[in-house]
N, C-alpha and C positions, 0 to 999 in steps of 0.2 A: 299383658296378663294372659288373655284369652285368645285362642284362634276363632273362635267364632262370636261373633260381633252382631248385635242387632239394635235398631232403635228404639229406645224405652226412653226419650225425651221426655218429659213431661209427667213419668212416673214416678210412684210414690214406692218402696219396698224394704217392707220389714224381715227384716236378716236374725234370727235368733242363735243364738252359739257362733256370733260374728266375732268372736277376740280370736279364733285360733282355728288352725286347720283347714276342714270342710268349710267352714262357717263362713270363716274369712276370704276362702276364695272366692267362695259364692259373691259376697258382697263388693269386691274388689270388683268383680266381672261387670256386676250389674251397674257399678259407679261410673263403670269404663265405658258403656253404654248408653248411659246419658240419664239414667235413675238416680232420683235422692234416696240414700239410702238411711232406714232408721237401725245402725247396729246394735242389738242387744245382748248383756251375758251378763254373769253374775261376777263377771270381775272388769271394771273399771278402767286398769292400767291396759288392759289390753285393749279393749275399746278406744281408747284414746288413741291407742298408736297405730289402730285403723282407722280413726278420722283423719289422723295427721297425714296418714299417706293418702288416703283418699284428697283430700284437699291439696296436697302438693301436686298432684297432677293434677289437678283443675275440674276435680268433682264437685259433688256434695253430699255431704254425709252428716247427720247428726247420732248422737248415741243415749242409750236411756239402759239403765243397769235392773235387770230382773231375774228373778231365779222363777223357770216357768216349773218349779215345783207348787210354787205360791199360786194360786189363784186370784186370790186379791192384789198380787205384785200384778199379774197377765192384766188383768182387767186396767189397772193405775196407768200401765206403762201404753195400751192399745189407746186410750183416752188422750193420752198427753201426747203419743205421736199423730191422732187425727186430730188435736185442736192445731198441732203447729201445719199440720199436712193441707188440713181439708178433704182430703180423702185419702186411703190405702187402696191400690194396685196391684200390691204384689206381694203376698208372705210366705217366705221360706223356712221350713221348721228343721234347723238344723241340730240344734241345741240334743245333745244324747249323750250317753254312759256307759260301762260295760264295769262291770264289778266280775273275774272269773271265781265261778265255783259250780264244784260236779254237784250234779242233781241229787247227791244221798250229801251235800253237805249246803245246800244253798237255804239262808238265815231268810229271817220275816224281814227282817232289818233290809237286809241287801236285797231282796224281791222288791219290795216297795220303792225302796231309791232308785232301783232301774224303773218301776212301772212308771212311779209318779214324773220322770223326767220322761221318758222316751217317748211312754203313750200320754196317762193326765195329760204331764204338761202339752205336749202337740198340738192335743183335743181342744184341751181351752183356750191354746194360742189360737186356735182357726176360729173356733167360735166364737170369739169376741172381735175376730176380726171379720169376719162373714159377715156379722150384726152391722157393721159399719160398711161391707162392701156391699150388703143387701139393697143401700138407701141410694148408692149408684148403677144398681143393675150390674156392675160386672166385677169381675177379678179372680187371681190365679192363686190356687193355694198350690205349694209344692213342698209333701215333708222329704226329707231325706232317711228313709228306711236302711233296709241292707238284703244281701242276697238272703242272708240267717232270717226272712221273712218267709223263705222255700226251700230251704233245707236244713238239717241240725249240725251242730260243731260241738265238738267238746267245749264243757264248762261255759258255755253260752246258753243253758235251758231258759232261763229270765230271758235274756236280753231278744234271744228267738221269740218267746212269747212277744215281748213287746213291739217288736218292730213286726210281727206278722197280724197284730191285734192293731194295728194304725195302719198295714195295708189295708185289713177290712171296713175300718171306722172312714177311712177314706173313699174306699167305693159306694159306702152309705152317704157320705157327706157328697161326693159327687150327685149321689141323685137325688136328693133333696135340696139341695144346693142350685141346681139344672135349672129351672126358673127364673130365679137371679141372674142369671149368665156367671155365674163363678165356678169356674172350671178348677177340679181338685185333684191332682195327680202326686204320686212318688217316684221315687228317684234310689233306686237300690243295688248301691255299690257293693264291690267284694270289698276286702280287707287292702287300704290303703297305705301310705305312710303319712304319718300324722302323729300328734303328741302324745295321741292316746294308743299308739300300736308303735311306736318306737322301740318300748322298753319290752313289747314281746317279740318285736324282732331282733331283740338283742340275743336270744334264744338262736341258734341256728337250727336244730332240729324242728323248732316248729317253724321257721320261718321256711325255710326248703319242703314241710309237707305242705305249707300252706299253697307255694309255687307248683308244686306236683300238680296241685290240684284246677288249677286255671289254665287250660289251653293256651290259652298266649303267652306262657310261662312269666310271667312278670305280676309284681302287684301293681297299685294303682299310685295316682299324688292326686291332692284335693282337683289339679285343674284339670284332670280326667273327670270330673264329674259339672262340670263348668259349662259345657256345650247343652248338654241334657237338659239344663234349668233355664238357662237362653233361650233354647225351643220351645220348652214347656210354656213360659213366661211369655212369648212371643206371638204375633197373630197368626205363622203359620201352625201355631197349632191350638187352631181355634174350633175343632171339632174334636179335642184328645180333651177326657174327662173319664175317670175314676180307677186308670189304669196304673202299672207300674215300667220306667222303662230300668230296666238291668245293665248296671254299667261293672259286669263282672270280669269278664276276658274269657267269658265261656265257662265260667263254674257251673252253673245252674247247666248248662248243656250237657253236660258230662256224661 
């Protein structure tokens, strides 16, 4: 899966938006490293056929189905992974959305489904998992933002909001957090290929500005972002806390 590889034996990490994409590489990575992974998503089928891979090469992985819109699902599903766990090590808040619409057309309806998944849901997935990694002194939170965290796109004003309102709630949670030893960083890609940017790369005009615009002239795949959360998650980066690392190809540099 991964070119970079670390030991995470004996860890515990919750993987959210793990059926597909981003989500699933992440979780792939960390299995491939020697972490039990707990995969979470609101759909089922997919989850299952990231256990089964995980397990055919000789991981572990179990899965628990949540929509981190729900509050009361975050909290159910954090509970049920640390009674089978014994403790959590590691959560990755992958789980996000993008609904496009211009700023003179963007619904209450469609703000909210972006807010409540991208930022809510993050928010409470870390907090309920803090609570539990407070009572062992340490642990790695890692959301997966986006560059649209530092700069604006068309028909992205919500989704901009959100991921730039969870880089900040993340550098608050890092230092409140600080005590605990639970280290809380992001992870902020450019526009990758994935199931949720397939169908606008089906588009050639946006897909070719979209390339203009990254130095390295290329978009991304989920395991461009794979290394970044290894590190993150990893002891060598046991003095990195409340920051974001850019896995854009030089967008944000521009």
């Amino acid at each position: 899966m991964g070119k970079v590889k670390v030991d995470l034996s004996e860890k515990n990490a919750i993987v959210t938006g793990a059926g597909k994409g981003i989500g699933r590489a992440i979780a792939l990575a960390l299995a491939e490293s020697g972490a039990k992974v707990f995969g979470v998503s609101r759909t089922l089928k997919d989850l299952e056929s990231l256990r089964d891979e995980i397990i055919k090469g000789g991981g572990k992985c179990s899965i628990a189905g949540c929509d981190v819109q729900n509050v009361k699902q975050i909290g159910e599903m954090v509970e049920k992974v640390y009674a089978e766990s014994g403790r959590i090590d590691i959560l990755v808040n992958s789980a996000g959305l993008n609904i496009q619409a211009h700023t003179l057309d963007v619904t209450e309806e469609q703000w909210d489904t972006i807010m409540n998944t991208n930022l809510k849901g993050a928010f409470f997935t870390s907090q309920a998992v803090a609570k539990k990694m407070k009572e062992h002194k340490q642990g790695r939170i890692v959301s997966i933002t986006s560059q649209m965290a530092f700069v604006g796109f068309y028909k992205r004003v919500a989704y901009c909001a959100s991921k730039g309102g969870l880089t900040q709630a993340t550098k608050a949670m890092a230092v409140e957090l600080a005590e605990y030893n639970i280290k809380v960083n992001c992870i902020a890609p450019t526009f990758l290929k994935t199931p949720l940017t397939e169908p606008m790369f089906e588009n050639k005009e946006f897909y070719n500005e979209v390339v203009s615009r990254i130095p390295l002239g290329k978009v991304g795949t989920p395991e461009d972002v794979v290394g970044a959360v290894l590190y993150l998650v990893s002891d060598s980066a046991d003095l990195v806390t409340g920051t974001s690392i850019l896995v854009d190809g030089g967008w944000v540099a521009w």
